[in-house]
ZALO-838125 format. One record per residue (C-alpha): residue in three letters; x negated, z negated, y negated. Coordinates in steps of 0.05 Angstrom, whole numbers, padded with zeros to 5 digits, always signed. Layout:
# ZALO-838125
alaXZY ...
# end
This chain:
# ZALO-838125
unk+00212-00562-00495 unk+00150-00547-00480 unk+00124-00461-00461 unk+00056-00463-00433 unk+00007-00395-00437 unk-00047-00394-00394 unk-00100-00348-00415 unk-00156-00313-00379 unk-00211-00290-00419 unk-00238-00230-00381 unk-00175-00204-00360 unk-00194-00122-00355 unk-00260-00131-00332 unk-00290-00148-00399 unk-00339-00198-00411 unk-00319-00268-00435 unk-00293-00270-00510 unk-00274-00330-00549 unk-00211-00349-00527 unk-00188-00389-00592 unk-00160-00329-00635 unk-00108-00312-00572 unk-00092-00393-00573 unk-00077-00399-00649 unk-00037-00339-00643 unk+00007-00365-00580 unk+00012-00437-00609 unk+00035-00410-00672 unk+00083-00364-00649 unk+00103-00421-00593 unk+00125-00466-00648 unk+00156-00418-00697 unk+00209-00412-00640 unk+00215-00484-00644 unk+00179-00503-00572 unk+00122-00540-00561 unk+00057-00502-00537 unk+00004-00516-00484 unk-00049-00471-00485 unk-00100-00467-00429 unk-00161-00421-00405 unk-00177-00404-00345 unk-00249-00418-00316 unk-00248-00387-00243 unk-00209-00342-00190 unk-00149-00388-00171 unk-00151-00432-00236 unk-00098-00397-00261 unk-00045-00421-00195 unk-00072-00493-00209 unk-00062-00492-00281 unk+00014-00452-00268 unk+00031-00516-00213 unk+00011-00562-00269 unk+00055-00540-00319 unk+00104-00538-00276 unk+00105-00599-00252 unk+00098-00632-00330 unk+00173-00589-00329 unk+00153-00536-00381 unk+00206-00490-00386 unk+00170-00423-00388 unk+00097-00406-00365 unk+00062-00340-00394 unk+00009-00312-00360 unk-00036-00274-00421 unk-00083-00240-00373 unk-00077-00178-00325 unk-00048-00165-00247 unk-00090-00213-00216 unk-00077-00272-00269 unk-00006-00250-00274 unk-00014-00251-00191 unk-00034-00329-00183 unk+00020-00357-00237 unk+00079-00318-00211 unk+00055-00342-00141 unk+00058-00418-00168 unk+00125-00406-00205 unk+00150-00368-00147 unk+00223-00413-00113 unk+00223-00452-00164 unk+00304-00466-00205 unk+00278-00481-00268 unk+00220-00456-00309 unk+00212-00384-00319 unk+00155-00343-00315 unk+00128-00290-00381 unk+00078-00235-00389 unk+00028-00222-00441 unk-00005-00162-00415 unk-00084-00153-00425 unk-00108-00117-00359 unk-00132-00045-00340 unk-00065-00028-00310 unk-00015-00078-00333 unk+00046-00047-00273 unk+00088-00103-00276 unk+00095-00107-00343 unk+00095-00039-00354 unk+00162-00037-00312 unk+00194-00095-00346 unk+00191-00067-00423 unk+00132-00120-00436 unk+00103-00094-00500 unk+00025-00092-00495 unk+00020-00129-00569 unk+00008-00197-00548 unk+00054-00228-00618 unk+00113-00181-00581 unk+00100-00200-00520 unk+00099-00270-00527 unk+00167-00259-00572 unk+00199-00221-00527 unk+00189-00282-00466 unk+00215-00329-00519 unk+00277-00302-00536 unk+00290-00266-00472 unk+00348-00295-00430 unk+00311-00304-00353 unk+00332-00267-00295 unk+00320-00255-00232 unk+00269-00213-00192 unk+00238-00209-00125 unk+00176-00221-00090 unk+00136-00183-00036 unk+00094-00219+00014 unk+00036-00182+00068 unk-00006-00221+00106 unk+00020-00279+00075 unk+00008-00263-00001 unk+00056-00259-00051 unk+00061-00200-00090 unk+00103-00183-00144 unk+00090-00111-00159 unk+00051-00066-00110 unk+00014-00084-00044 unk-00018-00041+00002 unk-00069-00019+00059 unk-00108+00043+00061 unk-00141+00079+00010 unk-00111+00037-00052 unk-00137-00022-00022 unk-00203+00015-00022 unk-00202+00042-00093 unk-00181-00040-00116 unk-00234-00064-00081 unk-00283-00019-00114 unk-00253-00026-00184 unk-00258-00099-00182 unk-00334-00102-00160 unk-00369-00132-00213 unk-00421-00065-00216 unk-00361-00023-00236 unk-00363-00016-00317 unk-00308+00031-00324 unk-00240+00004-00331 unk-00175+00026-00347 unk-00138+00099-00323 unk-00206+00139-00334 unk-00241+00087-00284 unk-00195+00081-00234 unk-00177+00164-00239 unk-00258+00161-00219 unk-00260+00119-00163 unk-00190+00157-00136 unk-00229+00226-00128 unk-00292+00186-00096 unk-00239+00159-00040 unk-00213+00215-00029 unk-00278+00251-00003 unk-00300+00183+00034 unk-00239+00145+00056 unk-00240+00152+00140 unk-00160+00140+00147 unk-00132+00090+00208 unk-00078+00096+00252 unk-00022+00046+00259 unk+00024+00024+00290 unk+00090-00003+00244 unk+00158-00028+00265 unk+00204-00035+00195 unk+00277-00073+00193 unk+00328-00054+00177 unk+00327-00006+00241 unk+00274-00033+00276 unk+00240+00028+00303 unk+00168+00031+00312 unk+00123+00089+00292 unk+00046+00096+00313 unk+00010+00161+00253 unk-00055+00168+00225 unk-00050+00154+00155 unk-00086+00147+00090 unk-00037+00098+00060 unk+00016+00051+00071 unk+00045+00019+00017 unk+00094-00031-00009 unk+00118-00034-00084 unk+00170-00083-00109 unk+00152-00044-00174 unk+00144+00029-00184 unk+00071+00040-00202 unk+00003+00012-00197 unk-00001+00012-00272 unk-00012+00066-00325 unk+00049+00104-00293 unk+00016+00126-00244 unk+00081+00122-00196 unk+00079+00109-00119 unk+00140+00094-00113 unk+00183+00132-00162 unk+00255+00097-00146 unk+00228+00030-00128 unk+00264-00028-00169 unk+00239-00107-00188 unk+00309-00128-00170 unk+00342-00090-00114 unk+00328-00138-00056 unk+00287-00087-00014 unk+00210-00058-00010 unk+00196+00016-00021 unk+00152+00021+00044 unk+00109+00093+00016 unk+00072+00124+00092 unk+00025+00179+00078 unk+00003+00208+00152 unk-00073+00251+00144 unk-00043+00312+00166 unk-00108+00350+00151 unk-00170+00326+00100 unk-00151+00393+00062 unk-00073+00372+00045 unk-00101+00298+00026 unk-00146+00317-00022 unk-00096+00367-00055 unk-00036+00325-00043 unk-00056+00244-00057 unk-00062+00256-00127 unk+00006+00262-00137 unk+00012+00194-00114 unk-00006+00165-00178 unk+00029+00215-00225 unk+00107+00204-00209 unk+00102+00248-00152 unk+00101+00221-00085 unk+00167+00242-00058 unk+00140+00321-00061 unk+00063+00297-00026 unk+00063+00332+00048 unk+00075+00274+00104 unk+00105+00232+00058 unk+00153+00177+00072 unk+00188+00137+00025 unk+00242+00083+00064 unk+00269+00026+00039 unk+00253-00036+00086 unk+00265-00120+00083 unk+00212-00140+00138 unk+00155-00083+00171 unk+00103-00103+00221 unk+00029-00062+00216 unk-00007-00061+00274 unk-00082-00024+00276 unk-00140-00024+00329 unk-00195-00062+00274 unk-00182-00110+00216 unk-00144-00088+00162 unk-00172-00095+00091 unk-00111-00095+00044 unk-00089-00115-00033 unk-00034-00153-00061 unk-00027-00134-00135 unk-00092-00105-00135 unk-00139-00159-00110 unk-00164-00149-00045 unk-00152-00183+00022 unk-00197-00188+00091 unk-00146-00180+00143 unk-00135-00184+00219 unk-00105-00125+00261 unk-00039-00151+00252 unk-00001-00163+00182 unk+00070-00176+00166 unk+00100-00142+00103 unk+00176-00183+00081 unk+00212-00190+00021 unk+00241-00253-00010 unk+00293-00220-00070 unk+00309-00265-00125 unk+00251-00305-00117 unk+00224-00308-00181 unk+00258-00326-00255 unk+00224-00278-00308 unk+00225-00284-00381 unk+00227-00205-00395 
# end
């Protein structure tokens, strides 16, 4: 059967390399297994989705996105409902969370051996503001930092480049008060806070851990408040956010919700997997468990 890997050639943030090295490799490894490969290469934002809908509707049994969150993003987002092909990694991003959480080596002739032989399961979905996302989504000052890292005039990737931009939030980000109403429960809350959260997975990506406890699998979000208590505690305190330890940061909240409304005075800007969303004053945050068949 056939196991298509769409690629993305400046997955990271790098500049455009040949993609015909990472093609030989999957097609050789592809048939080795016995399956027959489709390689294709991304040319634009949202050509990976159209590419993932294609293969899917030619009925390949497995789709691999070789690429990092945003890539991986779109063709889980395609794949996403569907009963019979099954979605695979090959990680080649700055923060690679999913796959980080799934086991997903970072050698791409592992990876792409570890989708083939895996046996597909099960794992859920987030949605905000009508976006899928299938690791981490959020409003407040991660949405900030992602929408800084991605800007083209940003040259430094990876941990070291997103550590950067972190300690530059912290002294600029203005924080917004909300209002949220979360199920199961149903009670509504209105604090100032720097970040609101939602992580299907446990971390953005290079463990660095917002939501320590958070599983792919569990049929619930990890909805992570932090309330500004004073600029002081932020600055000492959010850092902890991205190294395992956000149960111990001061106005913390960690609850585990299926549906959340977020309510705020001026449009929201927000991020579903990293890439950044323009949003109105309203979003809904839901999960949909099960909804995607993984390869990992």
């Amino acid at each position: 059967m056939a196991v298509a890997v769409i690629i993305n050639p400046i997955s990271g943030g790098g500049r455009a390399g040949p993609p015909e090295p990472r093609a030989r490799l999957a097609a050789a490894i592809i048939e080795q297994h016995g399956d027959v490969p489709e390689i294709v290469v991304t040319e634009r934002a949202g050509h990976a989705r159209q590419l993932a809908k294609s293969a899917l509707q030619r009925g390949a049994r497995l789709v691999l996105a070789w690429g990092g969150d945003g890539t991986i993003n779109e063709v889980a987002s395609a794949l996403a409902f569907d009963e019979s092909t099954a979605f695979g990694i090959i990680p080649a991003g700055s923060g690679n969370g999913l796959a980080t959480e799934l086991g997903i080596s970072r050698d791409p002739a592992a990876a792409l051996a570890q989708a083939l032989k895996a046996a597909p399961r099960r794992i859920d979905a987030g949605e905000l503001g009508g976006h899928l996302f299938f690791n981490v989504a959020g409003i407040g000052i991660d949405a900030s930092i992602a929408a800084r890292f991605n800007d083209p005039a940003n040259v430094t990737r990876g941990l070291l480049g997103y550590a950067r931009l972190t300690g530059q939030a912290l002294f600029a980000y203005i924080p917004a008060s909300y209002r949220i109403t979360a199920d199961p429960g149903g009670s509504r809350v209105a604090m100032r806070a720097v970040l609101v959260s939602f992580a299907n997975g446990a971390q953005y990506g290079n463990n660095a851990r917002v939501a320590p406890r958070a599983r792919v699998d569990d049929g619930v979000l990890d909805m992570v408040i932090v309330e500004e208590r004073s600029r002081i505690r932020t600055l000492m305190s959010v850092p902890k956010l991205f190294t395992g330890g956000a149960e111990r940061v001061p106005g913390c909240t960690i609850a585990q919700i299926r549906h959340a409304t977020i309510e705020c005075d001026t449009p929201m800007t927000y991020h579903v997997d990293g890439e950044t969303v323009q949003g109105g004053t309203s979003l809904t945050a839901r999960v949909h468990p099960g909804a995607l068949w993984i390869a990992a």
